[in-house]
C-alpha positions in Angstrom: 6.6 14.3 -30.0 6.3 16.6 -26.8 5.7 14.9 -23.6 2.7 16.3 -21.3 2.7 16.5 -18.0 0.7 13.5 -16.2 -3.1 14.5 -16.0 -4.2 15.2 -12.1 -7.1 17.2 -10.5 -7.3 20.8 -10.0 -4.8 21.3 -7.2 -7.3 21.7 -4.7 -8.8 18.7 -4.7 -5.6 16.6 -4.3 -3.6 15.4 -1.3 -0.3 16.8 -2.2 0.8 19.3 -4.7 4.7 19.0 -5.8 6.0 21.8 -7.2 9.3 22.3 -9.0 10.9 26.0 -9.2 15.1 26.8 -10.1 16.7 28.6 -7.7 18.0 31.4 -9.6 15.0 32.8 -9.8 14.3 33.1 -6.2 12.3 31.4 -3.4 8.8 30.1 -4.1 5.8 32.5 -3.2 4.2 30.1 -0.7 5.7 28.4 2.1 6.0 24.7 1.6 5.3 21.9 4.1 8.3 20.3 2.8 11.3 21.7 0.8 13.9 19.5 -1.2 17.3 20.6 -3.3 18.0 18.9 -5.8 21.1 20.8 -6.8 23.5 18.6 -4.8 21.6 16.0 -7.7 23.9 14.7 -10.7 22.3 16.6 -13.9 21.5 14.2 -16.9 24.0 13.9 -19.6 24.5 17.3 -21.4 23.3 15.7 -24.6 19.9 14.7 -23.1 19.1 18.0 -21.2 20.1 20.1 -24.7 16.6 18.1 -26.0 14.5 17.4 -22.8 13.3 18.9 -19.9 11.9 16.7 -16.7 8.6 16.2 -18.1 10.6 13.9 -20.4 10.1 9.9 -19.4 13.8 9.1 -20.9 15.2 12.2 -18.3 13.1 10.8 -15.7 14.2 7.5 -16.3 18.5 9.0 -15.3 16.8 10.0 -12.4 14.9 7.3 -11.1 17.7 6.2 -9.5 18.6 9.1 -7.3 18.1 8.4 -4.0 16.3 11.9 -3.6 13.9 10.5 -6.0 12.6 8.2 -3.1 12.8 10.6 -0.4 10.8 13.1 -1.5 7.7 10.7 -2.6 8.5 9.2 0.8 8.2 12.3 2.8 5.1 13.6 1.0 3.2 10.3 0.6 4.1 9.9 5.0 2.6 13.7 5.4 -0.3 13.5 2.8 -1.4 10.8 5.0 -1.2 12.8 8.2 -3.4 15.3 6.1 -7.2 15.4 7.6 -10.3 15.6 5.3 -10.5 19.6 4.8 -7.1 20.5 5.3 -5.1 22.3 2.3 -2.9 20.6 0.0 0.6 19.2 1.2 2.9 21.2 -0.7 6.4 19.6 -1.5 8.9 22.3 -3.2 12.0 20.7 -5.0 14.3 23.6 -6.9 17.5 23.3 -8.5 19.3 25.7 -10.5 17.2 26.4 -13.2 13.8 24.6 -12.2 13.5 22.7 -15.8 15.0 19.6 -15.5 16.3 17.9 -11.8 12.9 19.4 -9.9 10.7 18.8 -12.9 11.9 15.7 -13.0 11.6 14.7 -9.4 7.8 16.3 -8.9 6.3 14.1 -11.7 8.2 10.8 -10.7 6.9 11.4 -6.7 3.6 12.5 -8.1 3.3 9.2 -10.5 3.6 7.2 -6.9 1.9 8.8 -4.7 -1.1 7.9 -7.4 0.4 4.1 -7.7 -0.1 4.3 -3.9 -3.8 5.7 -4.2 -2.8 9.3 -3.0 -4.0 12.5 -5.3 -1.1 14.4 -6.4 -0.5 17.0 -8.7 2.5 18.8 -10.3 3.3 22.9 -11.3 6.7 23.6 -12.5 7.1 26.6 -12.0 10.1 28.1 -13.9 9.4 25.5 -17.0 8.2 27.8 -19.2 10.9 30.9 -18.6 12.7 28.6 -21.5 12.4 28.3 -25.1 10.5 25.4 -26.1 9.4 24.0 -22.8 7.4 21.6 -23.5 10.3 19.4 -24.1 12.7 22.1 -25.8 16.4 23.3 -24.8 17.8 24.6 -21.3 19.2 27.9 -21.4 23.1 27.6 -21.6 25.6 29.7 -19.4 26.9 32.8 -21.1 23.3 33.9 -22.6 
């Protein structure tokens, strides 16, 4: 079964947009509010990242416990609620090298509590798709 992203509003009507990009493909388009790497991150066992990309819950689950994890949720949940009625989106950018799993994986566990904490969030991975089978399919390997 292929995991799906977690269901949120149309990113204007949320509080703070997360979006996960890999650095080898450049810098994000628009200029975040707040900007996380999440190469300096431990990657998930080889095994697990052959077979799942971060919109998987048992990838998310090796990365729960990354202390990044908590900071980033932190940071955006602290300036979402600096945010007055009217202004844009908070957007929170966290890359690593290929923007599939780490990132991905970071976005949607912040985004999942910000909403626990009553906050509207929403994810876009940018650089998920640029790999066979996204939806929960292989990384690209070195060499290719």
């Amino acid at each position: 079964r292929v995991p799906t992203p977690m269901a949120a509003p149309a990113e204007e009507d949320v509080d703070v947009l997360l979006v996960s990009y890999g650095h080898r493909y450049g810098a994000l388009r628009e200029s975040p509010a707040l900007a996380f790497d999440a190469r300096g991150v431990s990657n998930p066992p080889r095994a697990l990242r052959q077979t799942h990309t971060g919109l998987s819950a048992r990838l998310q689950r090796e990365l729960r416990a990354e202390p990044l994890a908590a900071r980033v949720a932190g940071a955006a949940r602290d300036a979402a609620r600096a945010r007055r009625p009217g202004d844009p989106p908070i957007l929170v950018a966290v890359g690593c090298e290929h923007g599939v799993h780490r990132s991905v994986a970071l976005c949607e566990l912040a985004a999942a509590a910000l909403v626990q904490e009553g906050l509207r969030a929403a994810t876009r991975h940018r650089d998920l798709e640029r790999h066979a089978g996204a939806g929960g399919g292989r990384a690209p390997r070195k060499g290719r």
